[in-house]
N, C-alpha and C positions, 0 to 999 in steps of 0.2 A: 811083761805081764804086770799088770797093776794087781797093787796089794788094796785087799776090802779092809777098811778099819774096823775092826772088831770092836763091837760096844759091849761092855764088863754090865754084869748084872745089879752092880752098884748103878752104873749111870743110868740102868733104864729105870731103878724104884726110884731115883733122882727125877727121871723124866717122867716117873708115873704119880708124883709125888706132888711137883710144880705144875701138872698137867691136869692132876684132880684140883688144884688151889684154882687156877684159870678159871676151869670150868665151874667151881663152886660162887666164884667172884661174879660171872657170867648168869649162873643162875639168881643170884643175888637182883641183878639190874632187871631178869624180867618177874621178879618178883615183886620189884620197883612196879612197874608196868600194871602190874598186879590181874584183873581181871576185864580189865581195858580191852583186850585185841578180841574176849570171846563176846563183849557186850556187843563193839564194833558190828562182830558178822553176825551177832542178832538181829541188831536194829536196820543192819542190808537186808538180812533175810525178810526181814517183817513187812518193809518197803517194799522191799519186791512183791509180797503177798497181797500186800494194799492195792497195787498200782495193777497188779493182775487181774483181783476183784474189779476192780474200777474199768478196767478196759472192756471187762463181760460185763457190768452192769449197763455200760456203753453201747457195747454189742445189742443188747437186747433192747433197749428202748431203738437204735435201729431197727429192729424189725418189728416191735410194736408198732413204729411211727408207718413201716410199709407196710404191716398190713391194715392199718388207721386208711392209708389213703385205697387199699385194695377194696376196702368194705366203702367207702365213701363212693369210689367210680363205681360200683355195684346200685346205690342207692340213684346215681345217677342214673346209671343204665337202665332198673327196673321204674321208674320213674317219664321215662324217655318212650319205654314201650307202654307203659297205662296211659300215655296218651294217644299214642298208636291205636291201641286197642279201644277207645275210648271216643275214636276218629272213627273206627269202623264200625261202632256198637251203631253210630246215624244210619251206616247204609247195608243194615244185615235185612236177609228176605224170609229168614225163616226161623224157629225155636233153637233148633238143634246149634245153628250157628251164634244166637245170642247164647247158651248156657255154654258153648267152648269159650265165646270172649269171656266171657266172667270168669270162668274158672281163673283165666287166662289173668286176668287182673287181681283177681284173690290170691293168687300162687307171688304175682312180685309185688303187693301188698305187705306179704308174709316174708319174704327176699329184705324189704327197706327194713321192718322192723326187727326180722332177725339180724341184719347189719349195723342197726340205729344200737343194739344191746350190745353186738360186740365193738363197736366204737368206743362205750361205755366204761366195756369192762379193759379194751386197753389203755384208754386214760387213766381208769383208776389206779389200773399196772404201772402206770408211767409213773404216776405221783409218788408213788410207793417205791419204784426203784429211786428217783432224782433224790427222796429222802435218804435212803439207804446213801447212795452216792454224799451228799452235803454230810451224813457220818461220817463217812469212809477217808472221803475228801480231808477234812477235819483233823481227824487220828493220825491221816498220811503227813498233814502239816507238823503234827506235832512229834511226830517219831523223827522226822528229818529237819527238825529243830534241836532233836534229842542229839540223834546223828554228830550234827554240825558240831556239837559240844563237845561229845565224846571222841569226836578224831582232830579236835582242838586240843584234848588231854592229853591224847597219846601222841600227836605230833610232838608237843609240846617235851616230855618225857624221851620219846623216842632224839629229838634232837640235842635234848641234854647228855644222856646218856650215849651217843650214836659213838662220839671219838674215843669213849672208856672201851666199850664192846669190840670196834676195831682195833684197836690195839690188843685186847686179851684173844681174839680170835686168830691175830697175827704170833703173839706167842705161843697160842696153841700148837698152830702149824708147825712151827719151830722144834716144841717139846716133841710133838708126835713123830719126829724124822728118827730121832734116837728109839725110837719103840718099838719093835717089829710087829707085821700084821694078826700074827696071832696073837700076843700078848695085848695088845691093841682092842682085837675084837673080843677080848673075856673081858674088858675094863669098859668097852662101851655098854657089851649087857649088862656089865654088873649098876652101873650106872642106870642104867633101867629099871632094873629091878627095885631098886630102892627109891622111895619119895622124896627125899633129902640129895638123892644124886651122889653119895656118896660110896666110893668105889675103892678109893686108899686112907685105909685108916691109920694112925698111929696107936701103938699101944702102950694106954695109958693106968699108973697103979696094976700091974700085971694084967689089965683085960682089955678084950678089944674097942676101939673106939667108936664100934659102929653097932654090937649089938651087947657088949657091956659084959660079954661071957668072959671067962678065965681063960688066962692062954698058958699051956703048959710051960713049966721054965723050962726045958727042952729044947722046945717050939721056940722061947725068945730067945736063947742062943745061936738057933739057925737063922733067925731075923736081924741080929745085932749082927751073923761074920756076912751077910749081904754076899753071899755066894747064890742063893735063890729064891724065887720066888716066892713065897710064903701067905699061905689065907688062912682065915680063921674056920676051924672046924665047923663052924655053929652058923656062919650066916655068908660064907664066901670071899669076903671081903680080903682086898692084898691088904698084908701087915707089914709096916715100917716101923723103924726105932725113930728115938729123938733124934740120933746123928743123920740121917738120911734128912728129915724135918728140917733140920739147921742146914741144908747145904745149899 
């Protein structure tokens, strides 16, 4: 039967101790980084937004331009028949049959020039989207010029820092093997909860080092014999001494 090595409750505020330092050092580098990766998925989103405008601005001078030529083959067409009708007006025999041709000819009269206005009015639509577009167009240049700069930064940052991060993420792994997973899982929320990410404080001038309250001398007795785990009344945080700190 194999024997489980038992980890002492000194080793694990050792390992919860080197494992907040990692992760503080960690947080450090993307604080380097600083607000680079949210600008980044701005300036995508933005582009993307751009370039979707532009594809419906697109879209729709397509269908202005068809139905541009739908009203044009109409003008043809009623065009086509007034001379038809115009060819039979020579050889009519009686009233009733002249006042149908006429009508007949006033009606796509009425056809060209209601077609001739809406020609009119989708050009002017047209003008007014390709304007819209040469903005759009424009802005999209200049976002993805922004772009280009801002993933030159963070490349740039990202590959200075890339061998520090792998390295402390490889120590991390390390410390966490010593940790058990519930100990583990109140040090990640606790981590959470705070903006600074800090989760193991040391206690410093009798208080704690994360929200600055009093720790009873009591309380730093059970912290200094590292028999247990120990937090601070006032704001959760695990508490260490200086000797855990030095090891």
């Amino acid at each position: 039967m194999v024997k489980v090595k038992q980890v002492s409750v000194e080793d694990k505020l050792v390992a919860l101790f080197k494992l907040q330092s990692i992760h503080s050092n960690i947080d450090k580098i993307k604080i380097l980084r600083g607000e680079l990766p949210l600008e980044v998925q701005d300036l995508e989103d933005e582009i993307a937004g751009l370039e979707t405008r532009l594809s419906n601005y697109n879209n729709q001078i397509d269908s202005l331009q068809s139905s541009t030529k739908e009203s044009e083959s109409m003008i043809i067409n009623s065009k086509e028949l007034i001379s038809k009708y115009n060819d039979q007006l020579k050889k009519i025999r009686n009233n009733r049959e002249f006042d149908s041709l006429n009508k007949e000819i006033e009606f796509q009269d009425l056809e060209i020039q209601l077609s001739e206005k809406k020609i009119k009015e989708f050009k002017l639509k047209v003008e007014e989207i390709n304007a819209l577009i040469s903005e759009v167009t424009e802005k999209l240049k200049e976002r993805k010029e922004d772009l280009k700069i801002k993933n030159g930064e963070l490349d740039k940052i990202i590959s200075e820092t890339k061998k520090d991060e792998e390295k402390l993420l490889k120590e991390s792994s390390k410390a966490e093997k010593v940790i058990d997973d519930r100990l583990l899982t109140a040090y990640s929320r606790l981590r959470k909860n705070f903006k600074n990410g800090l989760a193991v404080v040391k206690v410093n001038r009798n208080a704690c080092g994360g929200c600055f309250n009093t720790v009873p001398p009591q309380r730093q007795m059970d912290i200094a014999s590292h028999k247990k785990i120990i937090v601070c009344e006032h704001c959760g945080r695990i508490l260490i001494d200086e000797a855990i700190a030095g090891k």
